[in-house]
One Martini backbone bead per residue (centre of mass of N, CA, C, O) as a GRO file, in nm:
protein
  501
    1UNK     BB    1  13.356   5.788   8.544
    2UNK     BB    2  13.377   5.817   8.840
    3UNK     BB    3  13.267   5.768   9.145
    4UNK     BB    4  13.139   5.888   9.369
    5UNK     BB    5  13.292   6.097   9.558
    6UNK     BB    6  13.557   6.115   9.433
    7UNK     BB    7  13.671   5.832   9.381
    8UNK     BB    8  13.937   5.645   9.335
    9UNK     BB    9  14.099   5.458   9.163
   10UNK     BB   10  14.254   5.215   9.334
   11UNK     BB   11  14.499   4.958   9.367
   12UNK     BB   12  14.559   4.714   9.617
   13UNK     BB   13  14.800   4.541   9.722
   14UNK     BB   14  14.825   4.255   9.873
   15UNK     BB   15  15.018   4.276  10.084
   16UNK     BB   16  14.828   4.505  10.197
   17UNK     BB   17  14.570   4.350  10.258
   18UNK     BB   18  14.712   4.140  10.458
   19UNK     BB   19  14.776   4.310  10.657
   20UNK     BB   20  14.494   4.490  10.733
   21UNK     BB   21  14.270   4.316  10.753
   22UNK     BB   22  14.330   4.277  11.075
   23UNK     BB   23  14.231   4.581  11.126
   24UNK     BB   24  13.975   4.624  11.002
   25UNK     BB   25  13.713   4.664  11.083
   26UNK     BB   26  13.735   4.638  11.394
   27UNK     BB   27  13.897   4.356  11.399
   28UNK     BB   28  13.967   4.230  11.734
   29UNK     BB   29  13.763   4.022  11.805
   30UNK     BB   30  13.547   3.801  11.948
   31UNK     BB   31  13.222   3.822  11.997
   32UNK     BB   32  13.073   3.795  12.287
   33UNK     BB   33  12.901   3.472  12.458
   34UNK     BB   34  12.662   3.612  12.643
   35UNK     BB   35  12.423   3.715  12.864
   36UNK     BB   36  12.193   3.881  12.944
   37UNK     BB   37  12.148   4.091  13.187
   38UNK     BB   38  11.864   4.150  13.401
   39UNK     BB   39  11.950   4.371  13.521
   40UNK     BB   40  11.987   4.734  13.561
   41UNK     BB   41  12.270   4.760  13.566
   42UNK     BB   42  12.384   4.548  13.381
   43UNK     BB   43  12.261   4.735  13.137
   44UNK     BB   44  12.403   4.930  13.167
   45UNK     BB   45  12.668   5.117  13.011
   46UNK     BB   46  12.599   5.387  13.185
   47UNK     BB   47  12.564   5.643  13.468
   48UNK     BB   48  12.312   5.552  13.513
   49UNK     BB   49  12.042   5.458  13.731
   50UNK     BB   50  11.862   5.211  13.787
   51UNK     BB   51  11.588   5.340  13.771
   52UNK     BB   52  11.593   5.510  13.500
   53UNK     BB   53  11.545   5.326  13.297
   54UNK     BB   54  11.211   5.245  13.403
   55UNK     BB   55  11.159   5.574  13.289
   56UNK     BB   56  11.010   5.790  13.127
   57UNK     BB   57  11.175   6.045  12.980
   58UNK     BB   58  11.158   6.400  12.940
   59UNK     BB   59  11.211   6.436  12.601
   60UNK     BB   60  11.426   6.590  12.416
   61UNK     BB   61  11.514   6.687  12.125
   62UNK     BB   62  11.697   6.524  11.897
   63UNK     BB   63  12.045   6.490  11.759
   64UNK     BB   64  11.996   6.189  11.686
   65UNK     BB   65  12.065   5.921  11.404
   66UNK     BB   66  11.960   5.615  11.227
   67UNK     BB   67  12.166   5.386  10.996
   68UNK     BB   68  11.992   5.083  10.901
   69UNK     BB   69  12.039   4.772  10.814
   70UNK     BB   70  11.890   4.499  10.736
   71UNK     BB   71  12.073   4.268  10.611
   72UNK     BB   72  12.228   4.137  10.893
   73UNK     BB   73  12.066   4.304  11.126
   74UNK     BB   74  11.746   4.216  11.110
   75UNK     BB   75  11.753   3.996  10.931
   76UNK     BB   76  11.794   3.652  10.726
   77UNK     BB   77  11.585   3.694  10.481
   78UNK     BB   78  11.307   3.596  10.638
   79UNK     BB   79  11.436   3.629  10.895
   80UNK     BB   80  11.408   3.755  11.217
   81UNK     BB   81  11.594   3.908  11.442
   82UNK     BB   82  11.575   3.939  11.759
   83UNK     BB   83  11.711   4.191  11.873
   84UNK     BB   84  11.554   4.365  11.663
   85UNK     BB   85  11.316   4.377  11.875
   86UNK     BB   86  11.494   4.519  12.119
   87UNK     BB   87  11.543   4.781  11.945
   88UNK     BB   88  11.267   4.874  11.894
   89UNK     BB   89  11.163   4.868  12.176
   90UNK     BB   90  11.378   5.132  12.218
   91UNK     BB   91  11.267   5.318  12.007
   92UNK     BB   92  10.989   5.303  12.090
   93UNK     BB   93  10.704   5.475  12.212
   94UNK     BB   94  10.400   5.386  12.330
   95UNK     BB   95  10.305   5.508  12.048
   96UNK     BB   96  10.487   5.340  11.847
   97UNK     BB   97  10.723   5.533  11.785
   98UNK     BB   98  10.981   5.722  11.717
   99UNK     BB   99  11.207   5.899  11.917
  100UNK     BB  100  11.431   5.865  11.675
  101UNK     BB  101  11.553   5.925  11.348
  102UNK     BB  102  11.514   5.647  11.100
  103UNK     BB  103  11.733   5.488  10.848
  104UNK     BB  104  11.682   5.242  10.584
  105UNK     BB  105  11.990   5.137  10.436
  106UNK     BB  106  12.013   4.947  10.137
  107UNK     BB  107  12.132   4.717   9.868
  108UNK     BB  108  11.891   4.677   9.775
  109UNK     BB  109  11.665   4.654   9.429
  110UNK     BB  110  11.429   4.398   9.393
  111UNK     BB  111  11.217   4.628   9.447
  112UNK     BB  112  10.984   4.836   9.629
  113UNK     BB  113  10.999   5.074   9.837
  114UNK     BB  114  10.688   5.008   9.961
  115UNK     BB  115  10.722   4.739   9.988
  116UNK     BB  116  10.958   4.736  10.217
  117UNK     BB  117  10.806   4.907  10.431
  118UNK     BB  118  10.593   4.716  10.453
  119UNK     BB  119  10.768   4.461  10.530
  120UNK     BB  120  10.877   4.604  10.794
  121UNK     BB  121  10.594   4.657  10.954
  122UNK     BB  122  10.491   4.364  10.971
  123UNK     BB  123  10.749   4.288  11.138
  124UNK     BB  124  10.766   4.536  11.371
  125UNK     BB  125  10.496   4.677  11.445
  126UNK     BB  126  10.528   4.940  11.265
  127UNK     BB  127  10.562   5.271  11.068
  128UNK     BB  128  10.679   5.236  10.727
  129UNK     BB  129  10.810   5.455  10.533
  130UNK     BB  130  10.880   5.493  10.211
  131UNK     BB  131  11.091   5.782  10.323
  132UNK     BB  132  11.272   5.531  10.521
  133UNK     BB  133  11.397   5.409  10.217
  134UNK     BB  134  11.649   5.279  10.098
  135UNK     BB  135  11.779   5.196   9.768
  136UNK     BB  136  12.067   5.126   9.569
  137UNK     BB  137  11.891   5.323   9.375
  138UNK     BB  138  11.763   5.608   9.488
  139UNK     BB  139  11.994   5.826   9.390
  140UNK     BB  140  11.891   5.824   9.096
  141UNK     BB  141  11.685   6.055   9.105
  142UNK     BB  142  11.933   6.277   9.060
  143UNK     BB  143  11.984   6.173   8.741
  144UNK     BB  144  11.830   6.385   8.504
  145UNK     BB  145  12.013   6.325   8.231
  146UNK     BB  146  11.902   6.030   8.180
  147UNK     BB  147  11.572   6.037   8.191
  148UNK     BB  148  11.548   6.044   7.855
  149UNK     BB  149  11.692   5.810   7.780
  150UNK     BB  150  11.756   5.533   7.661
  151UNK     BB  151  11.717   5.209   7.835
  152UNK     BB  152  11.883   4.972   7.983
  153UNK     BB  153  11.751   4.699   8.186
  154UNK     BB  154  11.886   4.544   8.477
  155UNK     BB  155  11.720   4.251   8.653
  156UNK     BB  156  11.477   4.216   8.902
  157UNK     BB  157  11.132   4.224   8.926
  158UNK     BB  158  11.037   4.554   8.929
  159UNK     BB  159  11.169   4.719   8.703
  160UNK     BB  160  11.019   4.912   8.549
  161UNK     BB  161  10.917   5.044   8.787
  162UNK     BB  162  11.190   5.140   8.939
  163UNK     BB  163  11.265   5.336   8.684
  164UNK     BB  164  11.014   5.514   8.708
  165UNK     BB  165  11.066   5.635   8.997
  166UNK     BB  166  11.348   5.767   8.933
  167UNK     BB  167  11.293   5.874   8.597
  168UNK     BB  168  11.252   5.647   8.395
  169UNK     BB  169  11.101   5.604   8.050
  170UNK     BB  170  11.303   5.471   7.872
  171UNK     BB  171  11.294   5.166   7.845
  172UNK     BB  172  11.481   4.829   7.815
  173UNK     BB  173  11.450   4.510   7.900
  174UNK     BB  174  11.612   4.229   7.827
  175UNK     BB  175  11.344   4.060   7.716
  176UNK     BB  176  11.321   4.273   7.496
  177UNK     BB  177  11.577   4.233   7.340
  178UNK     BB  178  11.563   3.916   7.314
  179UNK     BB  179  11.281   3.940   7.169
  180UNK     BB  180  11.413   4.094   6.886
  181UNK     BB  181  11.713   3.951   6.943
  182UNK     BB  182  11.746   3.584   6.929
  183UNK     BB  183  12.038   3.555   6.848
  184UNK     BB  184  12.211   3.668   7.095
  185UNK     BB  185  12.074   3.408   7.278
  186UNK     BB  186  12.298   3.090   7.300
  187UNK     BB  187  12.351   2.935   7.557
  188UNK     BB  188  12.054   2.777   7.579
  189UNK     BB  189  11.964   2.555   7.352
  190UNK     BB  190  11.664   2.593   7.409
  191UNK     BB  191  11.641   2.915   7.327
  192UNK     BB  192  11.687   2.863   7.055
  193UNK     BB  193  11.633   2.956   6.749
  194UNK     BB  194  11.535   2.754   6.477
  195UNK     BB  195  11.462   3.010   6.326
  196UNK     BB  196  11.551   3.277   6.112
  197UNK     BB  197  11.489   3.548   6.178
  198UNK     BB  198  11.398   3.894   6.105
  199UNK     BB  199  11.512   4.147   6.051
  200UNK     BB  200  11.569   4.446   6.206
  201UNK     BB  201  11.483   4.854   6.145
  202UNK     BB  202  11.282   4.969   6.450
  203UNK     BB  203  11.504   4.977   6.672
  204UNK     BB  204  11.603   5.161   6.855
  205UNK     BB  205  11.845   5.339   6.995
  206UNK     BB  206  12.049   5.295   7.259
  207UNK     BB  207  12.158   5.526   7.554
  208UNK     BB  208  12.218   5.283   7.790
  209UNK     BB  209  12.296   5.157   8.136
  210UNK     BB  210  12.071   5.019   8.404
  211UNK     BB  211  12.191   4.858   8.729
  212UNK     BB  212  12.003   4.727   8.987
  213UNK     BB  213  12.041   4.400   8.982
  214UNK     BB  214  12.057   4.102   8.991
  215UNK     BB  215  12.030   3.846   8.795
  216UNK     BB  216  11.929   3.547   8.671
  217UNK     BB  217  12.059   3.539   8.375
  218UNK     BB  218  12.408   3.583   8.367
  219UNK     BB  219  12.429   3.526   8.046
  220UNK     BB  220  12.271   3.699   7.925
  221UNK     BB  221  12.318   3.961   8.010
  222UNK     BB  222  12.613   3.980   7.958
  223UNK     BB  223  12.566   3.961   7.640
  224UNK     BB  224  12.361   4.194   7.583
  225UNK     BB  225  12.553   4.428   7.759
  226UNK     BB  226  12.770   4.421   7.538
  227UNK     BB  227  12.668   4.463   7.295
  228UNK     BB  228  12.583   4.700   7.328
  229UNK     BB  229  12.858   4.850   7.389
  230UNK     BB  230  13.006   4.717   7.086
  231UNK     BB  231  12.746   4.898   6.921
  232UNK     BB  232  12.629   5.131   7.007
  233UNK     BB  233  12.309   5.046   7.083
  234UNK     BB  234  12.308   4.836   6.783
  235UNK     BB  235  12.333   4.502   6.818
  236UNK     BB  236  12.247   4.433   6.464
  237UNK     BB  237  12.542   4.523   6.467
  238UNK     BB  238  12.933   4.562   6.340
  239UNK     BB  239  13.197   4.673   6.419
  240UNK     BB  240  13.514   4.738   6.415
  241UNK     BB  241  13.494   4.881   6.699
  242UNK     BB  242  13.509   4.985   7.006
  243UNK     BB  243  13.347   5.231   7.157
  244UNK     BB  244  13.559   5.497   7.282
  245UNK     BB  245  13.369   5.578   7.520
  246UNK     BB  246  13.091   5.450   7.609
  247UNK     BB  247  12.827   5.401   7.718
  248UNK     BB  248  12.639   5.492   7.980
  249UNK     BB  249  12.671   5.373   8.316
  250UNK     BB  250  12.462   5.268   8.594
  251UNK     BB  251  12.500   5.130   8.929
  252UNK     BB  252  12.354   4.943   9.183
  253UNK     BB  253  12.525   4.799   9.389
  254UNK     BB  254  12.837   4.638   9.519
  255UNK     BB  255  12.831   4.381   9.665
  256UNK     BB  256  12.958   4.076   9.664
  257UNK     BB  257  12.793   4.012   9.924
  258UNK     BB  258  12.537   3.841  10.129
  259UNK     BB  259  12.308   3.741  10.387
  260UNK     BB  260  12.155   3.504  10.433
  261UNK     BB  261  12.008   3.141  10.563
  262UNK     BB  262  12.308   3.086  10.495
  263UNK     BB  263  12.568   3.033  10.637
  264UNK     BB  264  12.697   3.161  10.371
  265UNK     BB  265  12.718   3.365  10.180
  266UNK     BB  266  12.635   3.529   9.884
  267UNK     BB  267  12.570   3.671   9.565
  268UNK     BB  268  12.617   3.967   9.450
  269UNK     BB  269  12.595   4.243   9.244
  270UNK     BB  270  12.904   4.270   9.255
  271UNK     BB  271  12.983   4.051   9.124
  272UNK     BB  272  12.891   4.096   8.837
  273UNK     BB  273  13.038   4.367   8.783
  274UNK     BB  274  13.274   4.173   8.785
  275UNK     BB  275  13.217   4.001   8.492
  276UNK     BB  276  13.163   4.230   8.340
  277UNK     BB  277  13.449   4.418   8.364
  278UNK     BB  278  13.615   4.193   8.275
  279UNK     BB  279  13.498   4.092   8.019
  280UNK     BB  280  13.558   4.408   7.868
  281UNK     BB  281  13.880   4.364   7.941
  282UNK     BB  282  13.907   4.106   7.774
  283UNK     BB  283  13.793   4.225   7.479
  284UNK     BB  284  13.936   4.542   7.454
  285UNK     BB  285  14.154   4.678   7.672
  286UNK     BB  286  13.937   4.809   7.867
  287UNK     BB  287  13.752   5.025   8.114
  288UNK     BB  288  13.489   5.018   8.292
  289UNK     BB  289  13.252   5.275   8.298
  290UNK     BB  290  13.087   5.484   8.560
  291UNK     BB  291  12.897   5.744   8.603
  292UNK     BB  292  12.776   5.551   8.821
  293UNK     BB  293  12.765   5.468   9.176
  294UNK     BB  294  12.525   5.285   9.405
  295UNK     BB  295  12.549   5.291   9.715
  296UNK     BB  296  12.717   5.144   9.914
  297UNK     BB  297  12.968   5.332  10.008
  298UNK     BB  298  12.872   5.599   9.894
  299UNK     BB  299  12.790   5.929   9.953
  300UNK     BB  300  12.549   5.992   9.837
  301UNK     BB  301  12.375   5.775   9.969
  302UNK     BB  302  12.438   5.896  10.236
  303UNK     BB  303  12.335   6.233  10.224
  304UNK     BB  304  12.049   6.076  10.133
  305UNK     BB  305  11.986   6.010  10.398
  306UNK     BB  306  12.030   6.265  10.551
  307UNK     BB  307  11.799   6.436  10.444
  308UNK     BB  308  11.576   6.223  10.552
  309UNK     BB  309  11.609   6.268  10.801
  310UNK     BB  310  11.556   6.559  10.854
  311UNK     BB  311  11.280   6.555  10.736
  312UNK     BB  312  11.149   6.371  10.980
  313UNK     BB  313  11.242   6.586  11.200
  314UNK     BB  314  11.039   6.807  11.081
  315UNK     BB  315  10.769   6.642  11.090
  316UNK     BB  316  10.790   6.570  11.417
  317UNK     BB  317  10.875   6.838  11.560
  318UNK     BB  318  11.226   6.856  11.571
  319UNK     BB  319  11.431   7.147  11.590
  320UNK     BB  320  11.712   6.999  11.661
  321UNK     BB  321  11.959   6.940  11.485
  322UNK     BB  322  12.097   6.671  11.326
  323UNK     BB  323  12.461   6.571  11.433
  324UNK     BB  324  12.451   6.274  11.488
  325UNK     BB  325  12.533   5.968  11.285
  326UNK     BB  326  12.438   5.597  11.313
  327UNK     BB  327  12.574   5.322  11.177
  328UNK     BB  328  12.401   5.024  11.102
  329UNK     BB  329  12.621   4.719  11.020
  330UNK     BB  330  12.767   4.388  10.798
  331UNK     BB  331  12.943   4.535  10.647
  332UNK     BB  332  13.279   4.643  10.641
  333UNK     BB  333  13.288   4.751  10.315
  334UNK     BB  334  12.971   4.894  10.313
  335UNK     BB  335  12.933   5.029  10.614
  336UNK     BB  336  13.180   5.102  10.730
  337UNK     BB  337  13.323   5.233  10.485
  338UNK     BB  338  13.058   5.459  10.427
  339UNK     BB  339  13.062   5.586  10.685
  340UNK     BB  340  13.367   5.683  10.705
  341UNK     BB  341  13.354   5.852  10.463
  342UNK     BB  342  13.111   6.043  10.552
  343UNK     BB  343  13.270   6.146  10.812
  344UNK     BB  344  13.506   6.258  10.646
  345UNK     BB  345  13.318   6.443  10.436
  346UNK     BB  346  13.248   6.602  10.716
  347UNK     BB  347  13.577   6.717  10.781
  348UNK     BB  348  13.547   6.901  10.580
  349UNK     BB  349  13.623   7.178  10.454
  350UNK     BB  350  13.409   7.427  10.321
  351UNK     BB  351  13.110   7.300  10.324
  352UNK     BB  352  12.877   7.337  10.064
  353UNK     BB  353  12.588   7.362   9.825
  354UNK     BB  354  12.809   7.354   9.575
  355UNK     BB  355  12.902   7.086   9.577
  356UNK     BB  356  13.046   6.819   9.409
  357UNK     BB  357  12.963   6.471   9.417
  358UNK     BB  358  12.912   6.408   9.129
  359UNK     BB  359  12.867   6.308   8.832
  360UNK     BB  360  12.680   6.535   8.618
  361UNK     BB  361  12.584   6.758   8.854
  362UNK     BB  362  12.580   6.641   9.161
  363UNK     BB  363  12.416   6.825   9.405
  364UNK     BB  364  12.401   6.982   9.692
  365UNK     BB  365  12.108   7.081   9.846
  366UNK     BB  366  12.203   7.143  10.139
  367UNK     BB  367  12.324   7.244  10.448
  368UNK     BB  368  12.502   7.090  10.690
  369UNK     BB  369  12.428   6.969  11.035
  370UNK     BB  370  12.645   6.750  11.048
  371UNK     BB  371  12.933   6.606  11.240
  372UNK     BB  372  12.869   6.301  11.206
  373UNK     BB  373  12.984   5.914  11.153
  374UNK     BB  374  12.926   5.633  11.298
  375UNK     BB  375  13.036   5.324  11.317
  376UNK     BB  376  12.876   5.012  11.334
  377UNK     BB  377  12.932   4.638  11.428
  378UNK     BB  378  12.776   4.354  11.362
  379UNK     BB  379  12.742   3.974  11.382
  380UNK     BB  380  12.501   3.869  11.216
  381UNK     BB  381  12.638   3.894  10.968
  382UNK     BB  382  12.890   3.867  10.742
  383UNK     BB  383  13.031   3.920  10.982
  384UNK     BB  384  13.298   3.727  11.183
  385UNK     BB  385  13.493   3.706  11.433
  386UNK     BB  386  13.694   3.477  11.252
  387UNK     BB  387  13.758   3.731  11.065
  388UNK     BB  388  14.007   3.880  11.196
  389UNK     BB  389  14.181   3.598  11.241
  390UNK     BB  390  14.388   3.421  11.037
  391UNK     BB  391  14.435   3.128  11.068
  392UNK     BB  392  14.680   2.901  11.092
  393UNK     BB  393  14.779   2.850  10.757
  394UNK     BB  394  14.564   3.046  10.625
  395UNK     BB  395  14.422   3.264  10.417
  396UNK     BB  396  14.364   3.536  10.354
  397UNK     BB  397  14.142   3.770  10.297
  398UNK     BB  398  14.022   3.948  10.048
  399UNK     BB  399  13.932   4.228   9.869
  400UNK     BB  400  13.547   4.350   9.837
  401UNK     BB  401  13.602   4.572   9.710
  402UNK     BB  402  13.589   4.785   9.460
  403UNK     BB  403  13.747   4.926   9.233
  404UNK     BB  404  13.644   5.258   9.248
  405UNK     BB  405  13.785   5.213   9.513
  406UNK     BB  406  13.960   5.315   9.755
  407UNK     BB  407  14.224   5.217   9.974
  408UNK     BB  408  14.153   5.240  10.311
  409UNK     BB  409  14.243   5.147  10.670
  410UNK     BB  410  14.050   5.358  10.831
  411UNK     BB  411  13.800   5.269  10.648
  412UNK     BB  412  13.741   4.975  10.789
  413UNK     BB  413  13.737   5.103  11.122
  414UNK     BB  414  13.525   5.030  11.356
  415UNK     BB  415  13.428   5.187  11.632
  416UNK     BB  416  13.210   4.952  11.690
  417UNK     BB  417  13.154   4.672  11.826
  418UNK     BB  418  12.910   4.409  11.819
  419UNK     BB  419  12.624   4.141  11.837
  420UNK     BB  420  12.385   4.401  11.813
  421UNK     BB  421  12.153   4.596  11.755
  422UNK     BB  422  12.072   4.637  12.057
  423UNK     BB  423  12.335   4.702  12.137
  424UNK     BB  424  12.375   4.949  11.960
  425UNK     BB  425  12.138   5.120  12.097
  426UNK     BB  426  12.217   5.113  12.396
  427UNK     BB  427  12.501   5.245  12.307
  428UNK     BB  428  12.429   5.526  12.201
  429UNK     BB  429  12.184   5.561  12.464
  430UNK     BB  430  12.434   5.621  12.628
  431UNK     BB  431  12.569   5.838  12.524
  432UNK     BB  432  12.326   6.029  12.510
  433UNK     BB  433  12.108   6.008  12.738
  434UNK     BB  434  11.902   5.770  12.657
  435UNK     BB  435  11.673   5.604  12.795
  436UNK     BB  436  11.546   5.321  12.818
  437UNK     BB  437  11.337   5.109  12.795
  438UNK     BB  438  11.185   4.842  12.930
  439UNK     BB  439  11.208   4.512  12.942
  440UNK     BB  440  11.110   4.239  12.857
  441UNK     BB  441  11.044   3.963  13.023
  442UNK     BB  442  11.085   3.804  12.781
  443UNK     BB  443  11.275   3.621  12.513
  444UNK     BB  444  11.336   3.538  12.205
  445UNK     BB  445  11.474   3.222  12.086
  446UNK     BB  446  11.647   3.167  11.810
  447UNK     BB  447  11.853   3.081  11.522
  448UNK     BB  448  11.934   3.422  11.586
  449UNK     BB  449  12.040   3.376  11.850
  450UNK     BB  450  12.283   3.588  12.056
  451UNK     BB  451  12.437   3.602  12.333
  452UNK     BB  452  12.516   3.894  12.456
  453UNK     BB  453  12.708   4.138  12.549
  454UNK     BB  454  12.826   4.427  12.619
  455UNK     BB  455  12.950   4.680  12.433
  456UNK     BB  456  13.264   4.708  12.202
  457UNK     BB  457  13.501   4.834  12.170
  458UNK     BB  458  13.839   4.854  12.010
  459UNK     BB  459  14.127   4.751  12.118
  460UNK     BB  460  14.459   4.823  12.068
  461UNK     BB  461  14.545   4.728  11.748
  462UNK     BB  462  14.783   4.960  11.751
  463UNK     BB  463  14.574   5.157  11.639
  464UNK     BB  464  14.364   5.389  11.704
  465UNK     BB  465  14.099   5.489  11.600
  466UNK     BB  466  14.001   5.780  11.429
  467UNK     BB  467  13.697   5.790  11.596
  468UNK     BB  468  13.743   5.728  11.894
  469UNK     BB  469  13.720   6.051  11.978
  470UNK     BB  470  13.366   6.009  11.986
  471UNK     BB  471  13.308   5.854  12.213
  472UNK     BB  472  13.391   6.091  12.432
  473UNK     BB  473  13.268   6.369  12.294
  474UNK     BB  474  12.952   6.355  12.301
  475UNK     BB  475  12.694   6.529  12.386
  476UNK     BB  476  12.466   6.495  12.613
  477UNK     BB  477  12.138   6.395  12.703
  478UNK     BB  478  11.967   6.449  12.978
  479UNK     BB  479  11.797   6.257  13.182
  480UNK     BB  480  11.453   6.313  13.319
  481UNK     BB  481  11.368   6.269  13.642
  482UNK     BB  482  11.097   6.243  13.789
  483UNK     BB  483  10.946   6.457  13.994
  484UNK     BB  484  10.772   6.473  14.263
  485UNK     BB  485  10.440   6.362  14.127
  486UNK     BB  486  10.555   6.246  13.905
  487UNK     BB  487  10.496   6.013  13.696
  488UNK     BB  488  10.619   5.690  13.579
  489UNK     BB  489  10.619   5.511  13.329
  490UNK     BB  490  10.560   5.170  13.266
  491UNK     BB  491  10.633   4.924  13.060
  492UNK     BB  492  10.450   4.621  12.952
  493UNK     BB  493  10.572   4.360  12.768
  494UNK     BB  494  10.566   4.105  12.538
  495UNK     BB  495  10.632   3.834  12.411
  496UNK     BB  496  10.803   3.736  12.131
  497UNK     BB  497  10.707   3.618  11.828
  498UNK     BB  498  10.789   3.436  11.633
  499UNK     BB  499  10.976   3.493  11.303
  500UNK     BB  500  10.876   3.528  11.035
  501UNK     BB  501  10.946   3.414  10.678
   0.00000   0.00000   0.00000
């Protein structure tokens, strides 16, 4: 079945993303590397007067919320990008709090929730709820037909941990099936078994496949997730054909790349599924099927974050529907893509809580009352300005999105560049009438400091963002600057200290 969000698989000629790559995600040119200004003037981006900076304003209930990437956004690795901290700064009311609801939405899924949460509280020093995290494998707790098959479960970290948390309760991950048929993994000579161990004929049969993020062995996984789909989940035995249809895939993490503290990406999830599904159609004459595809760019993965804003905003006992979320991420393909793709879907006409939105008969929960979603591309991680416009004489870059997403160069050019997540905060709450906080006396400069200067939609480069008027559209919360008698706020921040690893 198609990937979630009816996207049609269409391959895109390769001339046409030659042409396209470089209108793609908003990259009109390298991100500008000036100092920032520390005068309350030259900070503001919108027409609020000098003092209101520095005031914390009688704050309206929020009507917008952020869906932040991770990686390449907030960390590098394991080290935290200094804006991240001056991003959370502005985000934070005086008592720790968020102002406006936030929601961390990774591709990433070798970790647990609850872990992924922790880590965040740790590094930024507020109250990260597991249920402020998704995790590029969330939305399967929505697939519960499958949560009762026997499933192959491939990756690394705590899988079986996170396979139950999902819903899925009979798992066997790889590791355990090469330890049933250890004639299966050949490829090194070292853990090939001395002698023919006995057959078996006690192991139930596989109904399903189900890939949570890159293993450490990519080629025992590869052959042992083909063995299991050419044998109909019966690796010990030999078909004369490959049952085809074949038995249901679900995967999520679809990154080709992802950026930690190496200068160049790194290979992602996507990588691997690409080169299953390589060998699939090389050995068969046939295209891997999958049931489900979770994590960025899907439709599910966006609703599914959007929901959890709601609920976050009903904890809060804030009343006003949150009606614009703002994804900011680095990567393209992924974040501005994802987000652009759902921002599409929020203005298709008569949605309703009736319609089918993926595989199996996963329907959408409530009535959203959401009305936008703007794209941030920041320059910290997998994109950099240099990628915008190919040297001459160099081979433009290819494209990085999955096989069964359709190529659409309109969802690829991100509403606004910017140099960093502080960035992207100043600039949404510049659009929005919020008042930041007032800036550290000094900033940490670190080995992920980049100077950034104010924030810039991307200028004409042919044809403007389909997206370019919310940048007009959006109605201000005015903010409310105390009248004479009452006091105002005003934070004073001590400087940020050397990012942990």
């Amino acid at each position: 079945m198609a990937s979630l969000g009816a996207i049609v698989a269409v391959r895109s000629a390769p001339g046409l993303w030659r042409r396209l790559v470089r209108t793609a995600a908003g990259l009109w040119g390298p991100c500008q590397r000036r100092s920032y200004a520390l005068g309350p003037a030259q900070l503001s981006l919108g027409s609020h007067s000098r003092h209101s900076l520095f005031l914390f304003s009688v704050q309206s209930p929020p009507t917008f919320g952020f869906l932040l990437d991770i990686d390449g956004v907030l960390v590098r690795g394991h080290k935290v990008i200094p804006a991240a901290l001056e991003a959370f700064h502005k985000l934070l009311n005086p008592e720790g709090q968020l102002r406006v609801p936030v929601v961390f939405v990774t591709n990433a899924g070798n970790t647990l929730q609850q872990s992924k949460a922790q880590e965040l509280s740790s590094l930024f020093g507020f109250k990260v709820e597991p249920d402020q995290v998704i995790l590029s494998h969330s939305p399967l707790k929505l697939f519960s037909q499958f949560h009762g098959k026997r499933m192959l479960v491939s990756g690394q970290g705590p899988l079986v941990e996170n396979a139950r948390a999902l819903g899925f309760q009979n798992v066997v991950t790889v590791d355990e099936l090469r330890m049933a048929f250890p004639m299966l993994d050949m490829v090194d000579l070292e853990r090939r078994p001395k002698t023919m161990p006995l057959l078996r004929n006690d192991f139930p049969a596989l109904e399903g496949v189900l890939l949570l993020g890159e293993p450490v062995r990519w080629e025992t996984n590869l052959q042992l997730i083909m063995d299991v789909l050419l044998s109909n989940g019966n690796p010990d035995t030999s078909l004369a054909t490959a049952p085809y249809p074949h038995l249901p895939v679900l995967a999520s993490n679809m990154d080709l790349l992802w950026m930690a503290e190496a200068k160049m990406p790194r290979f992602g999830h996507g990588t691997f599924l690409l080169c299953l599904e390589t060998i699939y159609r090389k050995v068969t004459g046939k295209e891997l099927k999958y049931e489900g595809l979770m994590g960025k760019p899907s439709i599910l993965t966006y609703q599914y974050a959007e929901n959890l804003i709601r609920q976050q905003a009903e904890r809060r006992g804030w009343p006003a529907p949150i009606q614009r979320l703002y994804a900011v991420g680095d990567n393209p393909m992924s974040d501005v893509y994802g987000a652009n793709l759902f921002h599409q879907y929020l203005q298709m006409p008569k949605r309703d809580d009736t319609e089918e939105l993926g595989a199996g008969g996963v329907r959408k929960q409530q009535l959203s009352a959401t009305q936008s979603c703007v794209s941030i591309l920041v320059c910290t991680g997998v994109y950099s300005p240099r990628d915008a416009e190919p040297a001459q004489g160099r081979e433009e870059p290819p494209f990085h999105g999955h096989r069964d997403f359709s190529f659409s160069p309109e969802l690829l050019k991100a509403s606004h560049i910017v140099n960093d997540v502080n960035e992207a905060v100043q600039l949404v709450f510049s659009k929005e009438g919020l008042a930041p906080r007032p800036r550290p006396a000094r900033r940490h400069r670190g080995p992920f400091s980049t100077a950034p200067s104010t924030a810039r939609s991307h200028p004409g480069f042919g044809s403007p963002s389909p997206l370019a008027p919310l940048r007009n559209s959006l109605p201000p919360d005015p903010v409310r600057v105390p009248a004479p008698g009452e006091e105002a706020a005003v934070a004073a921040v001590p400087g940020s200290s050397p990012p942990p690893r």
